[in-house]
DSSP file (Angstrom, degrees, kcal/mol; ACC not computed):
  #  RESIDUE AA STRUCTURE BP1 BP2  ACC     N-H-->O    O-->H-N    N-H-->O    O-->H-N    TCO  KAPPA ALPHA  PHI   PSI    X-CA   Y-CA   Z-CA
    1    1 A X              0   0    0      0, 0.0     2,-0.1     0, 0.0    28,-0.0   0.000 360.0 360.0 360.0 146.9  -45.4   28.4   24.7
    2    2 A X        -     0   0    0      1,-0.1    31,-0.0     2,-0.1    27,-0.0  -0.416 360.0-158.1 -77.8 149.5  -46.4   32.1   24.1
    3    3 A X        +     0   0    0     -2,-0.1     2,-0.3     0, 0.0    -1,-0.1  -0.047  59.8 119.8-113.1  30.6  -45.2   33.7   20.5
    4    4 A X        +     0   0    0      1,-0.1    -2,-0.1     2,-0.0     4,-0.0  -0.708  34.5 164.9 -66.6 131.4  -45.4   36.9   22.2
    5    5 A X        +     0   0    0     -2,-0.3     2,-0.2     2,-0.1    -1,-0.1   0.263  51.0  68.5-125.5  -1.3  -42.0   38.8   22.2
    6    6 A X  S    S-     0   0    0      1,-0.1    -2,-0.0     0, 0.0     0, 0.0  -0.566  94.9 -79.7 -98.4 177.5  -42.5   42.0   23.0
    7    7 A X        -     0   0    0     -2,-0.2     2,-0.2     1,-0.1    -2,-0.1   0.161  41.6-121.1 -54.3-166.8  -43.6   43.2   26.5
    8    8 A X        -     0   0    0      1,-0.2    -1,-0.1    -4,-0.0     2,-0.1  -0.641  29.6 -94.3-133.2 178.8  -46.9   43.2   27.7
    9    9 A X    >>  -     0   0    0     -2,-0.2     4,-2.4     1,-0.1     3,-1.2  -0.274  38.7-108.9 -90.6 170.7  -49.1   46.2   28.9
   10   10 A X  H 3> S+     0   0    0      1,-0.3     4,-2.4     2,-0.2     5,-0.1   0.954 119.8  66.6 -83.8 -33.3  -49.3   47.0   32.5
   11   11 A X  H 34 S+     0   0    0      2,-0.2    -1,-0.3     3,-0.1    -2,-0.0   0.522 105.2  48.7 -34.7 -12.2  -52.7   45.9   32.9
   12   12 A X  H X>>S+     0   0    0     -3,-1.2     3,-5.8     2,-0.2     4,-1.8   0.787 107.9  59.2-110.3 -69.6  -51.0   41.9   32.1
   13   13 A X  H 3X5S+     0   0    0     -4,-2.4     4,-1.9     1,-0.3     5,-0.5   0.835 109.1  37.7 -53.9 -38.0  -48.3   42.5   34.6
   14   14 A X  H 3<5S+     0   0    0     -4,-2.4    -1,-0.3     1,-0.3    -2,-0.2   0.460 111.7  58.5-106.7  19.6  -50.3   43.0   37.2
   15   15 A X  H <>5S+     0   0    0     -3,-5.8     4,-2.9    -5,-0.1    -1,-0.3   0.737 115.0  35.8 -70.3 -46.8  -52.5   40.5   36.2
   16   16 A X  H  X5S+     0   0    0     -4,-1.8     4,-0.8     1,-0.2    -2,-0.2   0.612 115.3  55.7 -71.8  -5.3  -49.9   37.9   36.2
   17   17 A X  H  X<S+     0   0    0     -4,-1.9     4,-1.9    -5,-0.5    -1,-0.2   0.848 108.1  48.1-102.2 -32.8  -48.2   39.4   39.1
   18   18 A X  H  > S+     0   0    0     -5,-0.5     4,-2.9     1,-0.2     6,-0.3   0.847 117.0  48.5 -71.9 -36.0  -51.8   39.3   41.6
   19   19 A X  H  <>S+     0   0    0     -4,-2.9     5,-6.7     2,-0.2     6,-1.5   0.863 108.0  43.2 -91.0  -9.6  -52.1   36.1   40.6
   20   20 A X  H ><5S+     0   0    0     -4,-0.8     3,-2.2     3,-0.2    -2,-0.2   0.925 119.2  51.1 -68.4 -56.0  -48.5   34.3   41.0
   21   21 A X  H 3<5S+     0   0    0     -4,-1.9    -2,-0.2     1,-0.4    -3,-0.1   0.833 120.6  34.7 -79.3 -17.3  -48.6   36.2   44.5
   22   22 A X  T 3<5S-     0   0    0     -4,-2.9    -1,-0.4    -5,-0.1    -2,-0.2   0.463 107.1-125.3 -98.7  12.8  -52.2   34.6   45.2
   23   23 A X  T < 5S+     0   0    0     -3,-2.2    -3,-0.2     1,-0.1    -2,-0.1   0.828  84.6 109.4  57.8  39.7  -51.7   31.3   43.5
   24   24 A X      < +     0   0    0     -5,-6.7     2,-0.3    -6,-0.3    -4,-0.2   0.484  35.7 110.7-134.7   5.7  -54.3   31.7   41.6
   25   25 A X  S    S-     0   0    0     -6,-1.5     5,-0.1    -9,-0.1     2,-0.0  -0.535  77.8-113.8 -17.3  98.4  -52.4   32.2   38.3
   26   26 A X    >>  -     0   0    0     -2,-0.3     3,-1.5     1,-0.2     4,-0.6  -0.252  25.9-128.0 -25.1 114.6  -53.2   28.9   35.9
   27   27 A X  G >4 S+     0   0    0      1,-0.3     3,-2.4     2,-0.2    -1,-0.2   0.977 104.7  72.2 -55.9 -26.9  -49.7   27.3   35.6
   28   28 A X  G 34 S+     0   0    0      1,-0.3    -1,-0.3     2,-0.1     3,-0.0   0.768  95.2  48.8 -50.4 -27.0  -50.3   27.3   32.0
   29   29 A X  G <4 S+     0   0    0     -3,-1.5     2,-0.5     1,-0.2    -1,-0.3   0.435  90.2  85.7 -71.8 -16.3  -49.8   30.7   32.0
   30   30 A X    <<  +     0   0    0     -3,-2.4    -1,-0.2    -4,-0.6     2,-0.1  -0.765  57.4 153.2-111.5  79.9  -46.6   30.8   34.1
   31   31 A X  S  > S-     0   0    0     -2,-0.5     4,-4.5    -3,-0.0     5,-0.1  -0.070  72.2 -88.4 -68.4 169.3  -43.7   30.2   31.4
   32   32 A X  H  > S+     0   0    0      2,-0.2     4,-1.1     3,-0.1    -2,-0.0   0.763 135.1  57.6 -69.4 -33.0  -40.2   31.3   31.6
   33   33 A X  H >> S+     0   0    0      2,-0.2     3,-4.1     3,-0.1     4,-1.9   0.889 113.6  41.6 -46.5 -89.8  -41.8   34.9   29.8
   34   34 A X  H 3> S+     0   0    0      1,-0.3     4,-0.7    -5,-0.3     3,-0.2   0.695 110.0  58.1   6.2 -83.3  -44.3   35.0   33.1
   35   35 A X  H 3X S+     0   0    0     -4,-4.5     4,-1.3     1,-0.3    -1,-0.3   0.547 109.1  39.4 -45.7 -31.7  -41.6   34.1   35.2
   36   36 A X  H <X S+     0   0    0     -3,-4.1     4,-3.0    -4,-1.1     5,-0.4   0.912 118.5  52.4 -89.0 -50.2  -39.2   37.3   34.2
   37   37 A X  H  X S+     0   0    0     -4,-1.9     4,-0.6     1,-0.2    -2,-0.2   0.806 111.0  45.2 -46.5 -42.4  -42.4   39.8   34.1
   38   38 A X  H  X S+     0   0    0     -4,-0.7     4,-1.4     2,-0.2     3,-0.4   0.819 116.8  44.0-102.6 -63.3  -43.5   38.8   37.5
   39   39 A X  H  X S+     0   0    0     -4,-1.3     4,-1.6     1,-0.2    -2,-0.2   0.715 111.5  49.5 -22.1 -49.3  -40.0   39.1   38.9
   40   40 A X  H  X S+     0   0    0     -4,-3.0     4,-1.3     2,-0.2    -2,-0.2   0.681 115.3  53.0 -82.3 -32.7  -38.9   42.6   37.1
   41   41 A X  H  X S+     0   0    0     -4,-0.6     4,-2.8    -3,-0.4    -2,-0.2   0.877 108.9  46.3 -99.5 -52.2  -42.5   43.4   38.7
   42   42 A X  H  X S+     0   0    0     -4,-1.4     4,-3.0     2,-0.2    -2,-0.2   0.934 114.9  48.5 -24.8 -68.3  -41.3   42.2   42.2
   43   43 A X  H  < S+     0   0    0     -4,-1.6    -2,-0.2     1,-0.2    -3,-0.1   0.945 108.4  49.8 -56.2 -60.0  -38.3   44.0   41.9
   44   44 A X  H >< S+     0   0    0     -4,-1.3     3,-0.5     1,-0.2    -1,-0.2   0.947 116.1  40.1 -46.3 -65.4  -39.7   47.4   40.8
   45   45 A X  H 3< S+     0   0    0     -4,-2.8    -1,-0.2     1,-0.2    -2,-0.2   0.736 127.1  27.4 -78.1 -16.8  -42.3   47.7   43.5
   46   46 A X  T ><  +     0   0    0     -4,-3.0     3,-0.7    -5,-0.1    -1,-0.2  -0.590  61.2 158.7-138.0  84.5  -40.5   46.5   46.2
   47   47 A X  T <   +     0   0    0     -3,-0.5    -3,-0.1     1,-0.2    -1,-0.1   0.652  63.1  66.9 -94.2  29.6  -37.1   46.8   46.1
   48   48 A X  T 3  S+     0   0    0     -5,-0.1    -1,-0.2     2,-0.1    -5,-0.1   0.869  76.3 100.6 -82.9 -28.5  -35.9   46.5   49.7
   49   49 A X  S <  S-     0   0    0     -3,-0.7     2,-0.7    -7,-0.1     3,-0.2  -0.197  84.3-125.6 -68.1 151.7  -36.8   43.0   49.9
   50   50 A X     >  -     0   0    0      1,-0.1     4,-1.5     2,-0.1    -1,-0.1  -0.953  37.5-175.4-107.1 108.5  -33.8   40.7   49.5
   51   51 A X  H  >>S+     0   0    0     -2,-0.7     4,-3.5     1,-0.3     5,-0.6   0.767  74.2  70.8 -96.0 -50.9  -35.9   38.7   46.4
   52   52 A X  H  >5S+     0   0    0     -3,-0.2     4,-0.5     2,-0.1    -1,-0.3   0.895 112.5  29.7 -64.6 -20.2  -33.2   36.1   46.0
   53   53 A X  H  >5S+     0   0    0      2,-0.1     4,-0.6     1,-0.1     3,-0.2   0.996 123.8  46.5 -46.1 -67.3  -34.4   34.6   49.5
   54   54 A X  H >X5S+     0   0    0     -4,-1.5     3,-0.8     1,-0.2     4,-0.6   0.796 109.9  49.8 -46.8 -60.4  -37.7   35.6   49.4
   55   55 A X  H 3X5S+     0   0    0     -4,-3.5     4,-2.3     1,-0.2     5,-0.2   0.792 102.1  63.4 -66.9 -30.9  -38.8   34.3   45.5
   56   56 A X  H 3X<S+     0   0    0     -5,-0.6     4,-0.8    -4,-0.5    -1,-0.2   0.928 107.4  39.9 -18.1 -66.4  -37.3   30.7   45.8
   57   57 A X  H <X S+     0   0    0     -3,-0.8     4,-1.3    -4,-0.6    -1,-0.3   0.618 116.0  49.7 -72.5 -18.5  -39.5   29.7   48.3
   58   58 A X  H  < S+     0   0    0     -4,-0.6    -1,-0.2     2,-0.2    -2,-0.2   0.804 113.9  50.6-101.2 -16.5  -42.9   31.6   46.8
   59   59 A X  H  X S+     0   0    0     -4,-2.3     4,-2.5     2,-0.2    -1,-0.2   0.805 105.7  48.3 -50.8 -47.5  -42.1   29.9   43.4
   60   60 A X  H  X S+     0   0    0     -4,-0.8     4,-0.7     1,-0.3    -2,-0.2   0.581 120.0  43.7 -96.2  -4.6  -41.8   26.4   44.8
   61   61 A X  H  X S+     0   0    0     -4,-1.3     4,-0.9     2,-0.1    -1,-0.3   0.352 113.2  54.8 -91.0   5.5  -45.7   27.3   46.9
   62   62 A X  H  > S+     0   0    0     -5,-0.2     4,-0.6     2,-0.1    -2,-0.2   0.805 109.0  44.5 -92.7 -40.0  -46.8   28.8   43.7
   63   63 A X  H  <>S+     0   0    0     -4,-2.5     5,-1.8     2,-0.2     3,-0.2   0.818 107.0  56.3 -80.7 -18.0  -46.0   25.6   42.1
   64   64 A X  H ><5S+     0   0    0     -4,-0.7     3,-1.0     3,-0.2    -1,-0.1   0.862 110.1  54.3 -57.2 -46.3  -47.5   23.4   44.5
   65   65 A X  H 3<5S+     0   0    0     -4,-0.9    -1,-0.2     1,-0.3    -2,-0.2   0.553 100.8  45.2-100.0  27.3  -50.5   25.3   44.0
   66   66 A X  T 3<5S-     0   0    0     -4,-0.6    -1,-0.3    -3,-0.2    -4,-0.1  -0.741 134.2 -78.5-128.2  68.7  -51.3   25.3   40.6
   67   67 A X  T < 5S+     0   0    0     -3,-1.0     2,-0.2     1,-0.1    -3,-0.2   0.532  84.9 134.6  65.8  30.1  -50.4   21.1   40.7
   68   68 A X      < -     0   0    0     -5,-1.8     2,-0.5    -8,-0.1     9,-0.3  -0.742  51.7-125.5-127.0 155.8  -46.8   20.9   40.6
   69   69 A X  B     -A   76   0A   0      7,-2.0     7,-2.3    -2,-0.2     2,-0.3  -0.983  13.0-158.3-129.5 118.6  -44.0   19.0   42.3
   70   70 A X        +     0   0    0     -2,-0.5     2,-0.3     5,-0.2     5,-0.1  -0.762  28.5 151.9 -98.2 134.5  -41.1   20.7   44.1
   71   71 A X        -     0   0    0     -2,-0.3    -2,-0.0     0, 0.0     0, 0.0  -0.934  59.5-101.2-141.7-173.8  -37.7   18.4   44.7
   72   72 A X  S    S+     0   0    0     -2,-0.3     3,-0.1     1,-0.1    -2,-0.0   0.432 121.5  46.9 -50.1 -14.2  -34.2   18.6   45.0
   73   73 A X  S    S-     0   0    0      1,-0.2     2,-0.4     0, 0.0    -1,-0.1   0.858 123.0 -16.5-107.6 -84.1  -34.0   17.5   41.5
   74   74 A X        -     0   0    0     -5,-0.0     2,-0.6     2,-0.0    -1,-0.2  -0.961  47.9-134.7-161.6 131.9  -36.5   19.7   39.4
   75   75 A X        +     0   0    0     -2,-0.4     2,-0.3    -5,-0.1    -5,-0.2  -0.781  40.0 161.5 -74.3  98.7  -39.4   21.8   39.9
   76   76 A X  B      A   69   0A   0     -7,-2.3    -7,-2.0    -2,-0.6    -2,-0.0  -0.665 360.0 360.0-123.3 169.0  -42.0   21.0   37.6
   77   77 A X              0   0    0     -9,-0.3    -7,-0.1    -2,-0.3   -49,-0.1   0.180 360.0 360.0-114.2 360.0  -46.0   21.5   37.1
């Protein structure tokens, strides 16, 4: 777990944000921090997209590919 709290520079968002959207992010790196940066980053650049469809689904291939297992139950890495 990060002991970062404050934000991060834009150069990090849009590290972490190219690499969630190309799955090529380390899951170690994609905490519940990540997860909000990476959203708010989503949100911001595109906000037309209807996100609650869209992010489910890009989460549970994001976690398949950085070694994780999606179920009905809990998504985990």
């Amino acid at each position: 777990m990060s002991n970062r709290i404050c934000c991060t520079d834009a150069a990090e968002v849009a590290e972490l944000s190219e690499g969630f959207l190309a799955r090529t992010l380390p899951g170690a790196r994609f905490s519940h921090r990540e997860h909000l940066i990476v959203t708010s980053y989503l949100l911001a650049t595109d906000p037309a997209r209807d996100w609650r469809v869209e992010l489910p689904e890009m989460i549970r291939a994001y976690n398949v590919a950085a070694g994780g297992v999606n179920d009905d139950v809990r998504t985990t890495r």
